[in-house]
C-alpha positions as CSV (number, residue, x, y, z in Angstrom):
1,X,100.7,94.5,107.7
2,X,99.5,91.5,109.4
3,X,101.5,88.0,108.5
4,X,98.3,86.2,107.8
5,X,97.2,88.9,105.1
6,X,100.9,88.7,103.6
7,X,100.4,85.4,103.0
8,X,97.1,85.4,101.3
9,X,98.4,88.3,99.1
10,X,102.0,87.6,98.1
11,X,101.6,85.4,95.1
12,X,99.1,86.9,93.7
13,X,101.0,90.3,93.7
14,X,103.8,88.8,92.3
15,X,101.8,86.8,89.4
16,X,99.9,90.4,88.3
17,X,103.2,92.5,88.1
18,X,104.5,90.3,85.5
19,X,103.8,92.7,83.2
20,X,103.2,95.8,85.1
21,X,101.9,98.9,83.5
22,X,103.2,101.9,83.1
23,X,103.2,104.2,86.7
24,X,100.6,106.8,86.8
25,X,101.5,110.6,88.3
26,X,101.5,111.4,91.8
27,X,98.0,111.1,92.9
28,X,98.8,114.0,95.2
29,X,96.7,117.5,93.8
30,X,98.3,120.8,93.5
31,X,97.1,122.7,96.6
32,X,96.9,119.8,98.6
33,X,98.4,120.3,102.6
34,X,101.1,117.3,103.6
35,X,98.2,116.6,106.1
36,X,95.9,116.0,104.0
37,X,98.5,114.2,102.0
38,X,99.0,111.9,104.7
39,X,95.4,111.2,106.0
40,X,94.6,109.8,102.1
41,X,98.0,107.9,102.1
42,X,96.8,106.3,105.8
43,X,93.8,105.1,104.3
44,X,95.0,103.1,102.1
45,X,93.5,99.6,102.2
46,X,93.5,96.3,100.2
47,X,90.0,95.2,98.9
48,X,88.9,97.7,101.0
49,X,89.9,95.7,103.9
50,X,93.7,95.1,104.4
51,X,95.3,98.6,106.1
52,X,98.2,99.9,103.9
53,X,98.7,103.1,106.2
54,X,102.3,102.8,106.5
55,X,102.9,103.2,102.3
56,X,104.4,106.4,100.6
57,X,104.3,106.6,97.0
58,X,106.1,110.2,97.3
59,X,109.9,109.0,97.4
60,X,110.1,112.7,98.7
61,X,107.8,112.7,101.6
62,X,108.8,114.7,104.6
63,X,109.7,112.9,107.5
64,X,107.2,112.2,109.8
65,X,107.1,114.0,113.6
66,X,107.2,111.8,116.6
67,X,103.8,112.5,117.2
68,X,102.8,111.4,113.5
69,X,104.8,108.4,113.9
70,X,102.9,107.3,117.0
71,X,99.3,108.2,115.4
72,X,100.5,105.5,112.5
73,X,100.7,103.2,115.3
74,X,98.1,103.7,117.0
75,X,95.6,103.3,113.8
76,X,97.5,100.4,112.6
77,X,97.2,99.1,116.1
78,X,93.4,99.6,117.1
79,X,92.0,98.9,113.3
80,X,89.6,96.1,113.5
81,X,91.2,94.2,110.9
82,X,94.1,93.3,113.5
83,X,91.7,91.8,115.7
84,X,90.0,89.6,112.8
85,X,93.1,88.7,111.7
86,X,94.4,87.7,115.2
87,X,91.3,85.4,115.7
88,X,91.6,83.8,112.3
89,X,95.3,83.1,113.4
90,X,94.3,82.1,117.0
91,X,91.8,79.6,115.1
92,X,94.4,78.1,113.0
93,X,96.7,77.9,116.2
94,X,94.2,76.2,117.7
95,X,93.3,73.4,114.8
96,X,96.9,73.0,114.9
97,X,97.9,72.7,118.8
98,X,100.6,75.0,118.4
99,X,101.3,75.8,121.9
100,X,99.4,72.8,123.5
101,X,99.9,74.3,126.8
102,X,97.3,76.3,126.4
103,X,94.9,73.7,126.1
104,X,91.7,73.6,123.7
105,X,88.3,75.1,124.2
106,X,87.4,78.5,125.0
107,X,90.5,79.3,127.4
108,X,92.8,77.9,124.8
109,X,91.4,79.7,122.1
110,X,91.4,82.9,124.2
111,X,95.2,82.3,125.1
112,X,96.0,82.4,121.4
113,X,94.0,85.1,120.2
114,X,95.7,87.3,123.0
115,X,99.0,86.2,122.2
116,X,98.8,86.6,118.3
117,X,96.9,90.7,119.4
118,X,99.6,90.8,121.4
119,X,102.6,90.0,118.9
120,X,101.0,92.1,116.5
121,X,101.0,95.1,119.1
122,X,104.4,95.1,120.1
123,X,105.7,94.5,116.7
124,X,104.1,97.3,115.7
125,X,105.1,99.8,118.5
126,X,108.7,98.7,118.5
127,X,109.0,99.3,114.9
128,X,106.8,101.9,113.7
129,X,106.9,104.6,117.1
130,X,109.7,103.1,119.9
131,X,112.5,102.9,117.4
132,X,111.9,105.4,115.0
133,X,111.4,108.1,117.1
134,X,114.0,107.0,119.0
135,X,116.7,106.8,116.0
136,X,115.4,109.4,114.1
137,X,114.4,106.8,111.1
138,X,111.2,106.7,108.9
139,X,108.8,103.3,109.6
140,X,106.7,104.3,106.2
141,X,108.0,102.1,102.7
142,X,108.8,103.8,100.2
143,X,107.2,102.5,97.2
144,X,109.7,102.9,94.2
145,X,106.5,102.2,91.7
146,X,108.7,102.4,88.6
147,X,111.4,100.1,86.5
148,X,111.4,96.3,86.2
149,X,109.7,94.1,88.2
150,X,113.1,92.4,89.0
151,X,114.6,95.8,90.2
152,X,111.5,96.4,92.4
153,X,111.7,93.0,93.9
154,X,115.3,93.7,94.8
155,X,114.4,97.5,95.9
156,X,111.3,96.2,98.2
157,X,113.6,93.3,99.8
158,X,116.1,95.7,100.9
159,X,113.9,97.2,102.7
160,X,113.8,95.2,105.4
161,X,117.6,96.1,106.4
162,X,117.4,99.5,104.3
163,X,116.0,102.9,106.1
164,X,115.4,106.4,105.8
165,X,116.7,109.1,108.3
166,X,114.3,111.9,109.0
167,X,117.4,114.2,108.2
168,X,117.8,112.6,105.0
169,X,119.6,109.7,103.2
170,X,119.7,106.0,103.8
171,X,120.9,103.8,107.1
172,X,120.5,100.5,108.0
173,X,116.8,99.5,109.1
174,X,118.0,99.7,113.2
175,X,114.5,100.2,113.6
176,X,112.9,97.1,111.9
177,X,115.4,94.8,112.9
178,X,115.6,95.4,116.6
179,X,111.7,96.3,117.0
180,X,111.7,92.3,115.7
181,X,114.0,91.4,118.2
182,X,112.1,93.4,120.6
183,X,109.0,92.4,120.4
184,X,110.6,88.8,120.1
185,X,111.9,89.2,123.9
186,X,108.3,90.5,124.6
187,X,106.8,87.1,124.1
188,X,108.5,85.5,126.2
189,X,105.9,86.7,129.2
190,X,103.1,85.6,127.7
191,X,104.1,82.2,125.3
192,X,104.3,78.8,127.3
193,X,107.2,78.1,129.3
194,X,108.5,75.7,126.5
195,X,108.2,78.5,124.0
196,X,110.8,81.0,125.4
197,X,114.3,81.6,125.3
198,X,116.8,83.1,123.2
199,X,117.1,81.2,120.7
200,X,113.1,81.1,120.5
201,X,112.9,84.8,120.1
202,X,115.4,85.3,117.4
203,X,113.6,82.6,115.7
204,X,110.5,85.0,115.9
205,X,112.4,87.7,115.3
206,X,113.9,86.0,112.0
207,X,110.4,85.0,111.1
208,X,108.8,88.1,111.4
209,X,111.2,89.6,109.3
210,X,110.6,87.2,106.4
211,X,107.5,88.3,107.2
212,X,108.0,91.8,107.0
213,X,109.5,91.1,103.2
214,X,106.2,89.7,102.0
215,X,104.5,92.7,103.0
216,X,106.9,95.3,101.5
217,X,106.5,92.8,98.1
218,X,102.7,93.5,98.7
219,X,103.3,97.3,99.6
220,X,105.2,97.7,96.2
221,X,103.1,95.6,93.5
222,X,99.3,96.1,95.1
223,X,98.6,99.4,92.9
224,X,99.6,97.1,89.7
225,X,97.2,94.5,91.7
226,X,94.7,97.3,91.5
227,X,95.2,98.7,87.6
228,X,95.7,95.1,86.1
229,X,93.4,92.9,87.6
230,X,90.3,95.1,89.1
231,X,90.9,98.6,86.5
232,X,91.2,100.9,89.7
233,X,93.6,103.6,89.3
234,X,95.7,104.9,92.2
């Protein structure tokens, strides 16, 4: 999920799962194939506009194949909402002069867009397809859906450093934490020369993670969202 959308969602998530109603059945039907399964669970969307595509409810979904894992990247990567959101974000930037290197205008606003299309890119490919495929771990959260909202805030903060292994079981979340760093390092060839370094990138890395939180506190409470405030069931 993008950061600017976590942003604009969190607190209202939070503030409608107060008092969160009761969790309906698996909105999986008898009969239905896993890939069919997983092309209604990867078009999941917010308002109908935010992607959710990386969002289980089944907390005993198969593990996805390497190839599956790169098509989630893919569609996360190439959905128009990333490139809205990545202008809104370059505009902001801009009104701002963050990075005032890049100058103002048309050229500094282009710098900005292509830097925030190009943090969300490599975020995204480190930790949905590079690092999962290549430690065997499961990018999609696991929406627990059930219990108090305390518990579930706890559950869908753990996430971040919490993963599943395609064989099974639970592991530390290698492949969030170092597609952050990752894509971190990445930055460096395309942010300003004052705006690279190590200790730059594990403050991106740091941040993106925080950011990462908000959007697994999103993932987890949007369906209460959905039943409380606009009486939509899953």
């Amino acid at each position: 999920m993008n950061r600017l959308a976590a942003i604009c969602l969190l607190a209202s998530c939070l503030a409608a799962a107060q008092n969160p109603p009761p969790p309906n059945a698996p909105s999986a039907s008898q009969g239905e194939s896993e890939k069919e399964i997983q092309k209604k669970e990867q078009s999941q969307r917010i308002l109908g506009v935010v992607p959710m595509f990386g969002v289980t409810s089944r907390q005993n979904a198969p593990p996805l194949t390497p190839g599956q894992k790169f098509h989630l990247f893919v569609k996360d990567a190439v959905d128009p909402f990333e490139f809205v959101a990545a202008g809104i974000e370059a505009g902001i930037g801009q009104t701002n002069d963050e990075f005032p290197t890049y100058g103002q205008g048309a050229e500094g606003y282009g710098k900005r867009y292509g830097a925030a299309l190009a943090d969300s890119a490599s975020s995204n490919f480190f930790s949905t397809f590079f690092y999962p495929v290549l430690l065997k771990q499961d990018p999609r959260y696991f929406r627990l859906g059930a219990g108090s909202v305390k518990h579930r805030i706890g559950y869908s903060l753990a996430q971040v450093f919490v993963s599943r292994k395609d064989s099974g079981g639970r592991t530390f979340n290698f492949s969030n934490v170092l597609g952050a760093v990752s894509a971190g390092g990445v930055s460096n060839a395309y942010y300003p020369p004052s705006d690279r370094g190590f200790g730059l990138t594990m403050s991106r890395a740091g941040i993106a993670l925080i950011y990462g939180s908000a959007g697994g506190l999103i993932s987890e409470f949007w369906p209460d969202i959905q039943r409380k405030v606009f009486h939509k069931q899953d």
